[in-house]
ROZA-445785 format. One record per residue (C-alpha): residue number from 1; x, y, z; chain; residue in one letter. Coordinates in nm, 3 decimals, decimal comma. Example, Ala and Ser with C-alpha at 12.3 -4.5 7.8 and 13.67 -1.06 7.14 Angstrom:
BEGIN
REC;i;px;py;pz;ch;aa
REC;1;1,230;-0,450;0,780;A;a
REC;2;1,367;-0,106;0,714;A;s
//
This chain:
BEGIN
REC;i;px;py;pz;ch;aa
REC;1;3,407;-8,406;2,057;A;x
REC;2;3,126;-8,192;2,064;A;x
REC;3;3,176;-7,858;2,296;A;x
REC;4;2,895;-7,652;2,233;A;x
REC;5;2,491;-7,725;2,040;A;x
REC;6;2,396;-7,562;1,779;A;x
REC;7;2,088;-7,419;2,012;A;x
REC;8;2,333;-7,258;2,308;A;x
REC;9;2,560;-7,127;2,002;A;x
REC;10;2,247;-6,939;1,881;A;x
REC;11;2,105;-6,813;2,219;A;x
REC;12;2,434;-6,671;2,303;A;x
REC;13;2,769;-6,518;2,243;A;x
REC;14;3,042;-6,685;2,284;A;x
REC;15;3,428;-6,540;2,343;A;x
REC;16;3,749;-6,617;2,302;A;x
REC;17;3,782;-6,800;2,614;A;x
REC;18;3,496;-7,028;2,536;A;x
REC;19;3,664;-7,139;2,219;A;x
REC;20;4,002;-7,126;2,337;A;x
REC;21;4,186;-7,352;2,599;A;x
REC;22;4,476;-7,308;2,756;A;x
REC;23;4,799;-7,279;2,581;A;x
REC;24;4,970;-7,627;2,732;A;x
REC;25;4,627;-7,839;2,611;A;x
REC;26;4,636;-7,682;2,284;A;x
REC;27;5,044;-7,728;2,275;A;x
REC;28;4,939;-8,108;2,355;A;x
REC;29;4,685;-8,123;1,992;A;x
REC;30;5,048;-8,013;1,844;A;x
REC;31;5,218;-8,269;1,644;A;x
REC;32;4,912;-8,533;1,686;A;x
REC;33;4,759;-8,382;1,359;A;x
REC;34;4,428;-8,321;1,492;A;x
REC;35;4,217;-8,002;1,513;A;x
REC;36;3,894;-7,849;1,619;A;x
REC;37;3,641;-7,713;1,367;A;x
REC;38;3,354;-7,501;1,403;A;x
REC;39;3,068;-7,663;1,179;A;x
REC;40;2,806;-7,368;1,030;A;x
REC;41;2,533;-7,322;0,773;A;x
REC;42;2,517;-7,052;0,504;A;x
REC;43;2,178;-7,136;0,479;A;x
REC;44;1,926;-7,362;0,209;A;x
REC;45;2,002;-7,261;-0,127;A;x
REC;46;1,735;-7,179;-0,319;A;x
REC;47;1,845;-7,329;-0,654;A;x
REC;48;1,931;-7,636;-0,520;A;x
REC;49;1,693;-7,655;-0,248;A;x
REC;50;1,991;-7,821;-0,024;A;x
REC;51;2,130;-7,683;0,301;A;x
REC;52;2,543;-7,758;0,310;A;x
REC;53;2,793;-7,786;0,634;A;x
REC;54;3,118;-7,593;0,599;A;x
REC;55;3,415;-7,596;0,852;A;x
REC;56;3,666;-7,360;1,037;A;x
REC;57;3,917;-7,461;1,242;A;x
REC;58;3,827;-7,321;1,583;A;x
REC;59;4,209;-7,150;1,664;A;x
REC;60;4,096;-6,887;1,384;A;x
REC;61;3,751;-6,828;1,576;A;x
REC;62;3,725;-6,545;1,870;A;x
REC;63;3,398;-6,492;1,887;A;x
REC;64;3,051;-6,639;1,740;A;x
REC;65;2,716;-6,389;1,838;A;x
REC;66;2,387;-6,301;1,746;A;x
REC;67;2,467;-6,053;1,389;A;x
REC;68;2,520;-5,699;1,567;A;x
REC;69;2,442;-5,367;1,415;A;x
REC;70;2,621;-5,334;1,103;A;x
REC;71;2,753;-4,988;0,935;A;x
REC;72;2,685;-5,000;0,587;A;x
REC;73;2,934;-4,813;0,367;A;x
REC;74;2,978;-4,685;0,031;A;x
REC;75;3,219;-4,830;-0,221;A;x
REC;76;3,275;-5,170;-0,077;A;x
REC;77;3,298;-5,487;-0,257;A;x
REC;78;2,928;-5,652;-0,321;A;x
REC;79;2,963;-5,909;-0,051;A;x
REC;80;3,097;-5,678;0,169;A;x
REC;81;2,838;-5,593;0,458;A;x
REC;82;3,012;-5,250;0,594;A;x
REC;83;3,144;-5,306;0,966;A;x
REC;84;3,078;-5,326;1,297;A;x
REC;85;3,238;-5,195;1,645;A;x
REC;86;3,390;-5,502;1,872;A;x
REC;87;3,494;-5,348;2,205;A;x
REC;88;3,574;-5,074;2,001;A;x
REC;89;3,747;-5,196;1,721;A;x
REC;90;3,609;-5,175;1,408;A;x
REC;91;3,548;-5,510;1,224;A;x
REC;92;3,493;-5,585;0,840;A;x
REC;93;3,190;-5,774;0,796;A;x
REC;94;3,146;-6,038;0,482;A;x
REC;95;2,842;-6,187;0,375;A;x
REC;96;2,956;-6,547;0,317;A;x
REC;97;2,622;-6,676;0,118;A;x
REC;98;2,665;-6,381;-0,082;A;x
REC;99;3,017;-6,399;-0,164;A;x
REC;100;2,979;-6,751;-0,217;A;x
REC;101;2,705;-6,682;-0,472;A;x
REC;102;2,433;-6,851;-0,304;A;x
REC;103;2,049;-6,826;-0,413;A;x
REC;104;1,962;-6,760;-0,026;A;x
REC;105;1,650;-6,629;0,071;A;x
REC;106;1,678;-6,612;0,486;A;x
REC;107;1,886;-6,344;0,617;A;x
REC;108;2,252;-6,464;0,819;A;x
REC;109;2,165;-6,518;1,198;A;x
REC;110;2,483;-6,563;1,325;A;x
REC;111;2,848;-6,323;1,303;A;x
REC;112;3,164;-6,565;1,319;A;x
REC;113;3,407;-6,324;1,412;A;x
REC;114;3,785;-6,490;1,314;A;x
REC;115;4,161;-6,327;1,338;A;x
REC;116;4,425;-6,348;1,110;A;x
REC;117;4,740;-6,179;1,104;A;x
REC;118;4,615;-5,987;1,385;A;x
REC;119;4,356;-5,836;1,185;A;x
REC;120;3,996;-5,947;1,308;A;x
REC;121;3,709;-5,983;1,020;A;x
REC;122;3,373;-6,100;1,073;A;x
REC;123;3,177;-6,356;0,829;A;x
REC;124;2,807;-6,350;0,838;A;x
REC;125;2,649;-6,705;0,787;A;x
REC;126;2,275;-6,851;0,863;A;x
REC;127;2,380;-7,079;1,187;A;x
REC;128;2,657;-7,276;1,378;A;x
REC;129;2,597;-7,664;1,465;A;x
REC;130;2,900;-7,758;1,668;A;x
REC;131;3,253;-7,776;1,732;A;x
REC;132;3,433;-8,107;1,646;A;x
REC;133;3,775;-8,252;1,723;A;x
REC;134;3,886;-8,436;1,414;A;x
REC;135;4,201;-8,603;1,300;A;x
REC;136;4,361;-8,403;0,989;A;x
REC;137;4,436;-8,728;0,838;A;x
REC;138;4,040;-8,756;0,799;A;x
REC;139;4,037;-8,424;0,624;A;x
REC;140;4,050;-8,502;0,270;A;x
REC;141;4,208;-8,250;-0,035;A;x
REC;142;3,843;-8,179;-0,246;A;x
REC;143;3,806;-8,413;-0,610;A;x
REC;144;3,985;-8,164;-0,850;A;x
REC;145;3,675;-8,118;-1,072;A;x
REC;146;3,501;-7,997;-0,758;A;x
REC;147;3,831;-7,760;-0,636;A;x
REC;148;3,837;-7,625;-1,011;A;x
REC;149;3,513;-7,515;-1,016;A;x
REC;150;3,503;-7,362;-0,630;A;x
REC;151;3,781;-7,158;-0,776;A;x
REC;152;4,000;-7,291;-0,474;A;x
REC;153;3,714;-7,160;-0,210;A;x
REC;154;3,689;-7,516;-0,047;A;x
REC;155;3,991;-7,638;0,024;A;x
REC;156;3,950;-8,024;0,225;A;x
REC;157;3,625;-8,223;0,305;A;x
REC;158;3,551;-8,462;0,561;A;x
REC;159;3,253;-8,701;0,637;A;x
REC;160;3,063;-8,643;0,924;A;x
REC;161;2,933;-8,927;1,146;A;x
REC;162;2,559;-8,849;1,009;A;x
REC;163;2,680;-8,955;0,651;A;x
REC;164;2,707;-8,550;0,553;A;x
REC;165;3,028;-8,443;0,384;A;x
REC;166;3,151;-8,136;0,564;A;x
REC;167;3,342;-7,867;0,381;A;x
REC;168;3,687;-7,652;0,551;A;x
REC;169;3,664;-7,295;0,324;A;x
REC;170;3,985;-7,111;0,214;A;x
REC;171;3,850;-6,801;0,416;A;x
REC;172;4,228;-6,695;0,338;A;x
REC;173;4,067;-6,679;-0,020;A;x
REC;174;3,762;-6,486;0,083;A;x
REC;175;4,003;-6,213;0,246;A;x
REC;176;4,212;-6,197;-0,039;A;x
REC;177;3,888;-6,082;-0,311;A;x
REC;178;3,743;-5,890;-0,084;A;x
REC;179;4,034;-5,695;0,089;A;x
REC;180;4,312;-5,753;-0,169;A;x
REC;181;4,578;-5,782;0,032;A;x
REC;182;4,729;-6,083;-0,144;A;x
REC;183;4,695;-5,946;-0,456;A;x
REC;184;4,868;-5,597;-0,511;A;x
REC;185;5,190;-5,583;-0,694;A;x
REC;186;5,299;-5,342;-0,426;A;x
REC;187;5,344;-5,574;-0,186;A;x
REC;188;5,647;-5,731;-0,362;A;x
REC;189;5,857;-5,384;-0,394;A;x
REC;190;6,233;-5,388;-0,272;A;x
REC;191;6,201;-5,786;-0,227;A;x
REC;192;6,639;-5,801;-0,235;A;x
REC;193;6,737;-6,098;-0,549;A;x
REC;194;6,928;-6,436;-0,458;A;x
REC;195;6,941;-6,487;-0,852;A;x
REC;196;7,233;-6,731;-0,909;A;x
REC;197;7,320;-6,861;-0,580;A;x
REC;198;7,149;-7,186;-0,651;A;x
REC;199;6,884;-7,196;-0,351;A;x
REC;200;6,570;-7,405;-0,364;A;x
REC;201;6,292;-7,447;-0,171;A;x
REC;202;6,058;-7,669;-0,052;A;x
REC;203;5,703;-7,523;0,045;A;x
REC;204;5,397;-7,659;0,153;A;x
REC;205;5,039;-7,482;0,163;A;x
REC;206;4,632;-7,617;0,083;A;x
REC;207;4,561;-7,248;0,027;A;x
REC;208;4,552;-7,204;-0,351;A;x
REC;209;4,570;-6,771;-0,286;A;x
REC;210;4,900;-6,802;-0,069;A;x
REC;211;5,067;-7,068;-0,258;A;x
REC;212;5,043;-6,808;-0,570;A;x
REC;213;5,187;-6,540;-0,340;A;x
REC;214;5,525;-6,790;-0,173;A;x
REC;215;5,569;-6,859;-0,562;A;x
REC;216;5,576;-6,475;-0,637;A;x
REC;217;5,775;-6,386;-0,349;A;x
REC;218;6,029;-6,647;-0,456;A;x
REC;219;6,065;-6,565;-0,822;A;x
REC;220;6,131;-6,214;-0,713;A;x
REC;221;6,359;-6,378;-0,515;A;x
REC;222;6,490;-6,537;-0,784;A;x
REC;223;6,528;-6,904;-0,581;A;x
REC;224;6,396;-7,209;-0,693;A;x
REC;225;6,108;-7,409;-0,589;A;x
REC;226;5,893;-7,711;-0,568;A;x
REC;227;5,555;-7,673;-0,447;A;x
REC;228;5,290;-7,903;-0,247;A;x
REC;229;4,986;-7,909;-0,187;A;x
REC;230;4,940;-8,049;0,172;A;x
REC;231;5,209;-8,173;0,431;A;x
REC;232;5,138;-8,502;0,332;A;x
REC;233;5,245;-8,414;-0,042;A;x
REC;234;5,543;-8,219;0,082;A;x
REC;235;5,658;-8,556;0,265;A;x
REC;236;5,622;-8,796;0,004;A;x
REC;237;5,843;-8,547;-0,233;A;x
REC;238;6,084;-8,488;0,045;A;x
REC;239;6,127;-8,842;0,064;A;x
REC;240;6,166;-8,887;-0,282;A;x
REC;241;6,461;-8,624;-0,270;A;x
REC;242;6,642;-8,816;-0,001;A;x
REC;243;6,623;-9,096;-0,185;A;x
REC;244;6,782;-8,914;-0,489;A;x
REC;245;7,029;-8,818;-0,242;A;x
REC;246;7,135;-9,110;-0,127;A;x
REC;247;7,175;-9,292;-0,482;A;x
REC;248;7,400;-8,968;-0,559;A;x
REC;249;7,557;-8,990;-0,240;A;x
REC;250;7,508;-8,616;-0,180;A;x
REC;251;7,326;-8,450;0,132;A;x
REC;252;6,972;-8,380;0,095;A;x
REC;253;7,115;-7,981;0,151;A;x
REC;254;7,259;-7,995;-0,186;A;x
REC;255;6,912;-8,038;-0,318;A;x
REC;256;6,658;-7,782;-0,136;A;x
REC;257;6,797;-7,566;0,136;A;x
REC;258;6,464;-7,487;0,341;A;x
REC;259;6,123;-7,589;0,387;A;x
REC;260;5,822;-7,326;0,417;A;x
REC;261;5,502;-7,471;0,570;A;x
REC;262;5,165;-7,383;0,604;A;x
REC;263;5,030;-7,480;0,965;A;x
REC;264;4,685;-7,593;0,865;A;x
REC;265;4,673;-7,867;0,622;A;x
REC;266;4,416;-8,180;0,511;A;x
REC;267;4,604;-8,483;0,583;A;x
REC;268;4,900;-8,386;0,740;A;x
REC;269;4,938;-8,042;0,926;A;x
REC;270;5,249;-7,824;0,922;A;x
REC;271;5,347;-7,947;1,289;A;x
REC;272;5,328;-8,305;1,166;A;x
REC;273;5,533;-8,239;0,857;A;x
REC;274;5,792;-8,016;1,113;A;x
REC;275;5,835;-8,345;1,382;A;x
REC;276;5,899;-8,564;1,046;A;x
REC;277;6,156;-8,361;0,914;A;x
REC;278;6,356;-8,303;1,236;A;x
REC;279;6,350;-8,704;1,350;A;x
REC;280;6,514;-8,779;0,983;A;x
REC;281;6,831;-8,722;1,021;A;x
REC;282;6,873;-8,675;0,668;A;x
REC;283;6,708;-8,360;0,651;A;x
REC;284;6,963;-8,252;0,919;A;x
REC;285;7,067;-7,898;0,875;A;x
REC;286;6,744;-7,811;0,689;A;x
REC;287;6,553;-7,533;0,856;A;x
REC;288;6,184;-7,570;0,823;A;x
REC;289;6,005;-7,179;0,854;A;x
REC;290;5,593;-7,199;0,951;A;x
REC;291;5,434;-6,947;0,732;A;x
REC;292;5,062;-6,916;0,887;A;x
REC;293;4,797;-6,677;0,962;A;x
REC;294;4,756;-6,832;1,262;A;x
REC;295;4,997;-6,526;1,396;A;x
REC;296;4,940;-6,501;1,793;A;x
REC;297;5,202;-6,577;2,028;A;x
REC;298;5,075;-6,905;2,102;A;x
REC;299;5,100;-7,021;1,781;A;x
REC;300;5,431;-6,951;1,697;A;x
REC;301;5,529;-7,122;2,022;A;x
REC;302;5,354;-7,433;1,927;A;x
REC;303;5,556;-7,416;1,571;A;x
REC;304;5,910;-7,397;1,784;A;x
REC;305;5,776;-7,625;2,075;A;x
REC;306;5,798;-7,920;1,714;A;x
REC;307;6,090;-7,803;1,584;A;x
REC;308;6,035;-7,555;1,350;A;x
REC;309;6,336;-7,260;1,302;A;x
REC;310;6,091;-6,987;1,206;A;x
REC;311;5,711;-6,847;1,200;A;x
REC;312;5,646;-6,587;0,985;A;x
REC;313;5,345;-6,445;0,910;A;x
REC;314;5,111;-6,485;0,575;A;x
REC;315;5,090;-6,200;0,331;A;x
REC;316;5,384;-6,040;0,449;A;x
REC;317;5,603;-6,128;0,105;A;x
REC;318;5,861;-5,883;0,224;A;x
REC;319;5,878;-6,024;0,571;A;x
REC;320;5,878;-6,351;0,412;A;x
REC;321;6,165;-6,259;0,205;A;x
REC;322;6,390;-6,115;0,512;A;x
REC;323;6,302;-6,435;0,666;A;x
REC;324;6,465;-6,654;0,361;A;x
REC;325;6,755;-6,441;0,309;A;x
REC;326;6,849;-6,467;0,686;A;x
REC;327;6,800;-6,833;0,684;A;x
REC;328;6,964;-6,942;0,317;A;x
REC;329;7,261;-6,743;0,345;A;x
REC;330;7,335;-6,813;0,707;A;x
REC;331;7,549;-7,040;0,659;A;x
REC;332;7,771;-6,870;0,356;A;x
REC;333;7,777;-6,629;0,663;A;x
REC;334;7,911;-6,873;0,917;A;x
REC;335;8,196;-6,984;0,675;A;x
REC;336;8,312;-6,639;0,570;A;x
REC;337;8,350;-6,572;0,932;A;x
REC;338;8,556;-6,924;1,001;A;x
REC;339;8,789;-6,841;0,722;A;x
//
């Protein structure tokens, strides 16, 4: 479904609301696996002399203008414009060609200004061509040879109608080399230790930057964990663990205690993965915690309106850790309170 050209994106600036719809139609794309996605250009690359589509889903988007004044400052990373004043509020700005390392000669046209963790960011790129409504199942995980050497930046492709292969960017990836929030040992201070209680978990995320930050959050944890790379991943190895289950004839609880998923997946989103796990009733008793940056209010009520026990926020390890030692030792708590 195409919402807006490529020439009305340009001559204009679009808001929130524009993007946007109401809460109960976006409640209504939960659970059906599809999602919207902003198509844009970082421009023709000089050293290949070929002009690429990338992708963004649209619930990360607030605003897309003409590039505004920008405030250069000193000791920034290189692709690191400086910042600009929203409203007031004072936005990072990241040249995506350049940290993308992109031989490109025309200057960015367009600002793509996105939220996460209610932190707003802007992302500089040459143009926008449309907004698209796409299943997730038609979002593909990237050949290995062509994640490897992306370094994890491009995270699913799709084929467009015109025969063009559009790539969805791990901008989670881009904020995480330029800001370093995922990456500072500090972050993982006076995470408490479940070390010998036996827990595993089950957790699901297409973001190569915050899978390596759930598995460092649970090793301080000391719990156990098996890792996937999509929902649809996460359900084929849940699956296999009932399975194992059954021919045991132990509950899938004896096995993993929780599942952690990412919202936005290729394949199979978190909310798809959540409604699969809560019609099975042998994963009954397993809580399943969202773990986006999709962070509004909306969002988390779209994660319990499937199911889902808890939303926390990505990049918070210690929130994240709270989270999973309220949720794993709940019910050790509701026994010592029977007895």
């Amino acid at each position: 479904m195409v919402v807006f050209t490529k020439e009305s994106i340009n001559k204009e600036k679009y808001s929130m609301a524009n993007f946007i719809q109401s809460v109960d139609e976006r409640t209504n794309l939960a659970g059906t696996n599809r999602l919207e996605v902003l198509l844009f250009s970082l421009g023709k690359d000089d050293s290949t002399d070929r002009q690429e589509v990338y992708g963004i889903n649209v619930f990360k988007v607030r605003e897309v203008m003409q590039v505004p004044a920008i405030t250069h400052a000193p000791d920034m990373p290189d692709s690191v414009e400086g910042m600009t004043s929203l409203r007031g509020t004072m936005v990072p700005v990241v040249n995506l060609p350049k940290f993308c390392g992109l031989n490109i000669s025309d200057e960015p046209q367009i600002l793509i200004v996105t939220e996460y963790n209610k932190h707003m960011q802007g992302f500089l790129v040459h143009s926008v061509e449309n907004i698209l409504r796409l299943q997730w199942n038609d979002i593909k995980v990237p050949p290995p040879m062509m994640s490897d050497r992306l370094g994890g930046l491009v995270t699913a492709v799709t084929e467009l109608q015109d025969g063009r292969i559009a790539m969805i960017m791990d901008v989670e990836k881009v904020l995480a080399e330029t800001a370093h929030f995922a990456q500072d040992e500090s972050y993982f201070d006076d995470i408490s230790t479940l070390e010998g209680q036996g827990y595993t978990i089950m957790y699901a995320d297409d973001s190569s930057v915050a899978r390596s930050q759930i598995e460092r959050t649970l090793e301080h944890m000391g719990v156990a964990h098996v890792s996937a790379i999509n929902g649809s991943k996460a359900w084929e190895k849940l699956k296999e663990i009932a399975s194992r289950a059954e021919t045991t004839g132990l509950p899938v609880k004896d096995y993993i205690q929780a599942v952690l998923t990412d919202v936005e997946m290729p394949e199979m989103d978190g909310y798809v993965l959540t409604k699969h796990i809560k019609n099975d009733p042998r994963f009954a008793g397993i809580p399943v915690i969202m773990h986006s940056s999709l962070s509004a209010d909306a969002n988390m009520s779209l994660g319990k309106g499937v199911g889902a026990d808890a939303y926390v926020a990505k990049f918070e390890p210690k929130e994240l850790s709270n989270k999973l030692t309220e949720i794993l030792t709940h019910d050790a708590k509701a026994l010592e309170n029977k007895s």
